[in-house]
C-alpha positions as CSV (number, residue, x, y, z in Angstrom):
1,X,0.0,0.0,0.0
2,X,1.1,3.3,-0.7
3,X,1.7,5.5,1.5
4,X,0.8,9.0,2.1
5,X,1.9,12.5,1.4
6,X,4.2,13.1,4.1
7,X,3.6,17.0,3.7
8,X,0.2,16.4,4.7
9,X,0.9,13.9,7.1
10,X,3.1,16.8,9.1
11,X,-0.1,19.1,8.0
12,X,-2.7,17.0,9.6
13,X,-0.7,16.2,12.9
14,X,0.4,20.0,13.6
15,X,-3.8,20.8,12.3
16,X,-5.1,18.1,14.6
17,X,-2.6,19.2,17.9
18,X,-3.2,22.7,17.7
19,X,-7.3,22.3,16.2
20,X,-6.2,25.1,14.0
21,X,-5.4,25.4,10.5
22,X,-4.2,28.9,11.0
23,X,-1.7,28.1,13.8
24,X,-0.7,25.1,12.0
25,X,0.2,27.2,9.3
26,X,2.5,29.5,11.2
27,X,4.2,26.6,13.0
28,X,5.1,24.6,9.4
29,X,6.3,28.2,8.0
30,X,3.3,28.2,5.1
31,X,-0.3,29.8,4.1
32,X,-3.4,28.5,5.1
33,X,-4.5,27.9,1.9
34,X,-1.6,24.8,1.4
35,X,-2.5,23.7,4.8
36,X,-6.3,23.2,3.4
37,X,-5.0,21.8,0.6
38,X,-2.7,19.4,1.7
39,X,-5.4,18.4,4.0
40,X,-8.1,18.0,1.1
41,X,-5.2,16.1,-0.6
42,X,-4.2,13.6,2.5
43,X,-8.5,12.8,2.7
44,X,-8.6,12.0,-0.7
45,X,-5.5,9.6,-0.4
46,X,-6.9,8.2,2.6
47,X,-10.3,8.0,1.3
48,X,-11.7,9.2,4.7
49,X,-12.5,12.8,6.5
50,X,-10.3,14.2,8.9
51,X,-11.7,17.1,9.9
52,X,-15.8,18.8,10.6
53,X,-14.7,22.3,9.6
54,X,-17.3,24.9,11.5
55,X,-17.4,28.3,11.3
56,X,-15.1,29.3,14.2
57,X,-13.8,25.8,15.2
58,X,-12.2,22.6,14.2
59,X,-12.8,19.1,15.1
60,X,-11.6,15.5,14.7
61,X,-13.5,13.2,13.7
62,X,-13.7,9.5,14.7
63,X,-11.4,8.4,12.6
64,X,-9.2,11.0,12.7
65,X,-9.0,10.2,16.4
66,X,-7.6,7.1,16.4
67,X,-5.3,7.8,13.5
68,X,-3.7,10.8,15.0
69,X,-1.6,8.7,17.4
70,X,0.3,6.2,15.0
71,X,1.3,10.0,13.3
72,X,2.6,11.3,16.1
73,X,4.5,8.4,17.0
74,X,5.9,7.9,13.9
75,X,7.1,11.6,13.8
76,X,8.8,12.0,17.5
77,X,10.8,8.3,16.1
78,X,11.5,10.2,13.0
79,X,12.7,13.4,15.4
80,X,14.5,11.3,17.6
81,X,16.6,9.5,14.8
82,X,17.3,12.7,13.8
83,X,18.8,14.1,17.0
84,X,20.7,10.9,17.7
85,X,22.0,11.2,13.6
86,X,22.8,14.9,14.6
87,X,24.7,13.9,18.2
88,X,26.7,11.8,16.0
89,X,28.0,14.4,13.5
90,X,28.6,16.8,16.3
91,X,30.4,14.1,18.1
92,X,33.5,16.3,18.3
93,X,31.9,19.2,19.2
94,X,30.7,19.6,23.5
95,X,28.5,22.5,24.4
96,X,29.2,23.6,27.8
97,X,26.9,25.8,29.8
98,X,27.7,27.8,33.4
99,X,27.0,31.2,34.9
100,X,28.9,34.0,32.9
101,X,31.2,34.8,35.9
102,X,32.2,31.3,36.2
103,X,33.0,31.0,32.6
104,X,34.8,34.3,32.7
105,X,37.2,34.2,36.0
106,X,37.7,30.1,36.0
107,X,36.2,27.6,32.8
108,X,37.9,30.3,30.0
109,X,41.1,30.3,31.0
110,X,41.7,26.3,31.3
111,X,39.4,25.3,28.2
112,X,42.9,25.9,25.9
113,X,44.5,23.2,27.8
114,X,41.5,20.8,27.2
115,X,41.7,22.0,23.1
116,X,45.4,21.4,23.0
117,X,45.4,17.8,24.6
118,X,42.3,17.4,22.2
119,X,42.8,18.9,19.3
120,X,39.9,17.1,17.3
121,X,37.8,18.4,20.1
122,X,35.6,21.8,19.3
123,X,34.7,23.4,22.8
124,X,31.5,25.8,22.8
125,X,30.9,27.9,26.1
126,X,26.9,29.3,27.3
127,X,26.6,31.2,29.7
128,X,22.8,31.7,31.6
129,X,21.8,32.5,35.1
130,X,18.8,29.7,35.0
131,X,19.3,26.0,35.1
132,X,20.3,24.6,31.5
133,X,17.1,22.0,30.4
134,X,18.8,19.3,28.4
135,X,16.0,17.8,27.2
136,X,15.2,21.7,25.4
137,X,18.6,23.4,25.0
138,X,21.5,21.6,23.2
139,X,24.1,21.1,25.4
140,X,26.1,18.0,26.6
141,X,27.5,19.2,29.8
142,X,26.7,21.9,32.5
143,X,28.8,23.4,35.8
144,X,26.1,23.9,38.8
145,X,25.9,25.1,41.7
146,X,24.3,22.8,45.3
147,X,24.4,19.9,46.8
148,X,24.8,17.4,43.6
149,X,20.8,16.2,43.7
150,X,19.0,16.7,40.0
151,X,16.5,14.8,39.2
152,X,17.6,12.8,35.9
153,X,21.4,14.1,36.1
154,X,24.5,12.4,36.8
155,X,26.5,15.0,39.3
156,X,30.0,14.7,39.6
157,X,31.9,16.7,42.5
158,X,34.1,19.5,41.3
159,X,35.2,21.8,43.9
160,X,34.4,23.5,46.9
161,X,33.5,27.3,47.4
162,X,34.7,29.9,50.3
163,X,34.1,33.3,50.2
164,X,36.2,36.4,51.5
165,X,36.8,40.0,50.9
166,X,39.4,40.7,48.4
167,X,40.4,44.8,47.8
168,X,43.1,46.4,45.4
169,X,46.2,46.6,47.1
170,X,45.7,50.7,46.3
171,X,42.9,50.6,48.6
172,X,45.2,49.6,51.5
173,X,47.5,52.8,50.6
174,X,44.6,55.1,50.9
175,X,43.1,58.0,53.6
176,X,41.2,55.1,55.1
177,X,42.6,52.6,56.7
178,X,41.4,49.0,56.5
179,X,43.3,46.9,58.8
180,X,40.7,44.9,60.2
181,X,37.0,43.9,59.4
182,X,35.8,46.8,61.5
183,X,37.1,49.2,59.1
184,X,34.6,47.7,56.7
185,X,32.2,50.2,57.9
186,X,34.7,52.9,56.3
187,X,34.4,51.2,52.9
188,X,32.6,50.8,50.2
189,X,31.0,47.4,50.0
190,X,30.2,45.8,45.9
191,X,27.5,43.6,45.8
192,X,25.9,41.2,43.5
193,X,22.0,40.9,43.1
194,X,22.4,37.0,42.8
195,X,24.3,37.0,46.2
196,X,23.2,39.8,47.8
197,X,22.7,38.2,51.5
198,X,26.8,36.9,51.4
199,X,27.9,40.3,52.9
200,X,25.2,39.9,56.2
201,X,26.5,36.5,56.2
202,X,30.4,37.0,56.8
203,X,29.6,39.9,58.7
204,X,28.2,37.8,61.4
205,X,30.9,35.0,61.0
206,X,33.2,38.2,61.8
207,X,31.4,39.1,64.5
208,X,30.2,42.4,63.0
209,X,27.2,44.2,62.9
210,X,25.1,42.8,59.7
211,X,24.1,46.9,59.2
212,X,27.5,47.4,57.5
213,X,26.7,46.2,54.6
214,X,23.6,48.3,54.3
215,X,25.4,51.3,54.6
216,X,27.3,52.2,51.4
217,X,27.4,49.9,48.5
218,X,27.7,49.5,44.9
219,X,25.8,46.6,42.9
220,X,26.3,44.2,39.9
221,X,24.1,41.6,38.1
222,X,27.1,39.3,38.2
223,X,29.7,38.4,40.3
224,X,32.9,38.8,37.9
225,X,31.4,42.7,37.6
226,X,32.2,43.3,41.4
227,X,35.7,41.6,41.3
228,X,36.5,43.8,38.6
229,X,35.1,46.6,40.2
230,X,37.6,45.6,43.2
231,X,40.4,45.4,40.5
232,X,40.0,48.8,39.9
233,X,39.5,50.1,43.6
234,X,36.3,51.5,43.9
235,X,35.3,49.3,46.7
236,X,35.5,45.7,48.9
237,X,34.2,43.0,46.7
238,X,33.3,39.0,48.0
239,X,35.4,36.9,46.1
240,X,34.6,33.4,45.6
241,X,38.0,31.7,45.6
242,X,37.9,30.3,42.0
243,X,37.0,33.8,40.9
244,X,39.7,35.9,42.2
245,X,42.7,33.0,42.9
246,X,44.4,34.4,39.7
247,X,43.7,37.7,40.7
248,X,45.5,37.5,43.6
249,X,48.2,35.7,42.6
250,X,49.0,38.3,39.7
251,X,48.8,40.9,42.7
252,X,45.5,42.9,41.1
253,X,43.6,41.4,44.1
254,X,44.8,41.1,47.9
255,X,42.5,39.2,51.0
256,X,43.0,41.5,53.4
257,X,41.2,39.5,56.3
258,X,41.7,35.7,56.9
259,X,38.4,34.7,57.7
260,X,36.1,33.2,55.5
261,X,32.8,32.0,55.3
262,X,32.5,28.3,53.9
263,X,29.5,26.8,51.7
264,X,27.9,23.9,52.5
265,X,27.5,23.3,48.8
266,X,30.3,23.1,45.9
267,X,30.0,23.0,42.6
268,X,29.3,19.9,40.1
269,X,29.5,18.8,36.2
270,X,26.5,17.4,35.6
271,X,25.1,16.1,32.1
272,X,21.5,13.4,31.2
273,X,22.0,9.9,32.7
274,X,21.7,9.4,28.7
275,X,24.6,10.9,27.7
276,X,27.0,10.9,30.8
277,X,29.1,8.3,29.5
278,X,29.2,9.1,25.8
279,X,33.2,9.9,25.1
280,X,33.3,13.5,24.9
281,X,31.0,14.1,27.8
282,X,33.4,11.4,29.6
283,X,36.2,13.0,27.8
284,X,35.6,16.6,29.1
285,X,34.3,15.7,32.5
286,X,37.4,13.7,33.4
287,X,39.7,16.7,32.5
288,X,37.9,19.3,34.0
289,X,38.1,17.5,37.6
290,X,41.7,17.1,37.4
291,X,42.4,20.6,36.2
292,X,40.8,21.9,39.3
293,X,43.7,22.9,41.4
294,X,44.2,21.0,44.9
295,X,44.5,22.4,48.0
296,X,42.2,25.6,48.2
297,X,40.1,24.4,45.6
298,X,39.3,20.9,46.9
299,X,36.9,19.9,49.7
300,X,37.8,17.5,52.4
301,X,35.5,13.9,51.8
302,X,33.1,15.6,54.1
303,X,32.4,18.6,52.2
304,X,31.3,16.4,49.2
305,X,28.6,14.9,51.4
């Protein structure tokens, strides 16, 4: 038996979803009138009505009802072959998403090292401030943020976070002292939107007043905006200690306290169940936990918990 058109096959299931011929229309990219047609067309092949066209509504008929299924089907197998044909191709190229301050003060600057060990490799880097959907988005591999639960994800533990003050060295040098946390109240304090409560919180693990950090302030959308705002000494930034380690070690950043307020969460590379052990997912992973230095950057077996 022949079979049918497959232009009105896609026509009837996108017509029969949305009970529309005008959305269908917009969603294949073509006029009303070929949706109608192909319609007209896939009845006459099939030798059976589809539709009862009303005035202002549309409506399946019997028939129709219980044909709609099998089309579907067929056409999320056809989508899916198509994805898993497309993860193929793309098999040397590994989309990585993480937060853009992330990306910026940590992922960028060891992703060469991961290129030059694999050259065939083809590294893409997104940057969001919501949680990547793999099942929507295309990409093989994300750096989060918690405790390592997400439903349908494989976590694997990357490194710890703490977080302390970290100033330009020219602050130091300036009409204000700031020799000890409760010259803090002197300063200006930078902020981020995303963490604004971190300042209250190592105020009170410094035993200070959480009001300081009410008191004069400058604030950024993102966390790598504030450490550069440090850089350049207009105020006392929060540095997370993968964001400002090179920073300080270049001299452009100095810690001029030693306490520091420690997160009960770390982040995680994370990918689909699915696709966690596919090579380059496998590949990158692997890499990217070594390269993550030892020592200040790594969490006791505890911490992981």
């Amino acid at each position: 038996m022949q079979l049918p058109s497959l232009n009105g096959l896609r026509a009837f299931e996108a017509s029969a979803r949305l009970l529309s011929f005008t959305l269908a229309a917009a969603e294949l990219n073509v006029t009303q009138t070929a949706i109608s047609h192909q319609i007209r067309r896939l009845e006459d092949q099939l030798g059976i009505k589809l539709f009862v066209r009303q005035t202002r509504s549309l409506a399946l008929t019997r028939e129709a009802q219980e044909y709609l299924p099998a089309v579907r089907s067929a056409f999320e197998d056809l989508r899916r072959a198509t994805a898993r044909l497309r993860r193929v191709e793309n098999d040397g190229r590994l989309t990585v998403s993480t937060t853009a301050s992330l990306a910026t003060k940590w992922l960028v600057s060891r992703v060469a090292g991961f290129q030059d060990a694999n050259p065939g490799m083809e590294v893409r880097i997104t940057t969001s401030t919501h949680l990547v959907d793999f099942r929507r988005e295309e990409v093989d591999v994300a750096v989060r943020y918690g405790h390592g639960s997400w439903p349908g994800l494989r976590a694997h533990w990357l490194m710890a976070e703490r977080i302390f003050p970290v100033c330009s060295p020219a602050l130091l040098k300036g009409a204000r002292p700031l020799l000890d946390p409760g010259d803090l109240a002197h300063h200006t304090l930078l902020h981020t939107s995303v963490y604004r409560d971190d300042w209250e919180l190592w105020l009170t693990a410094a035993g200070l007043p959480q009001a300081i950090a009410g008191r004069r302030g400058l604030t950024f959308d993102l966390g790598f905006m504030a450490i550069q705002a440090a850089i350049e000494g207009l105020g006392v930034a929060l540095g997370r200690v993968h964001m400002v380690e090179a920073d300080i070690a270049a001299g452009r950043l100095i810690a001029p306290f030693d306490t520091a307020l420690p997160q009960d969460a770390g982040y995680y590379v994370v990918s689909p169940e699915a696709t966690a052990d596919s090579r380059k997912v496998a590949l990158f992973r692997d890499w990217l936990i070594a390269s993550a230095t030892p020592g200040a950057l790594a969490a006791t077996p505890g911490e992981r918990d």
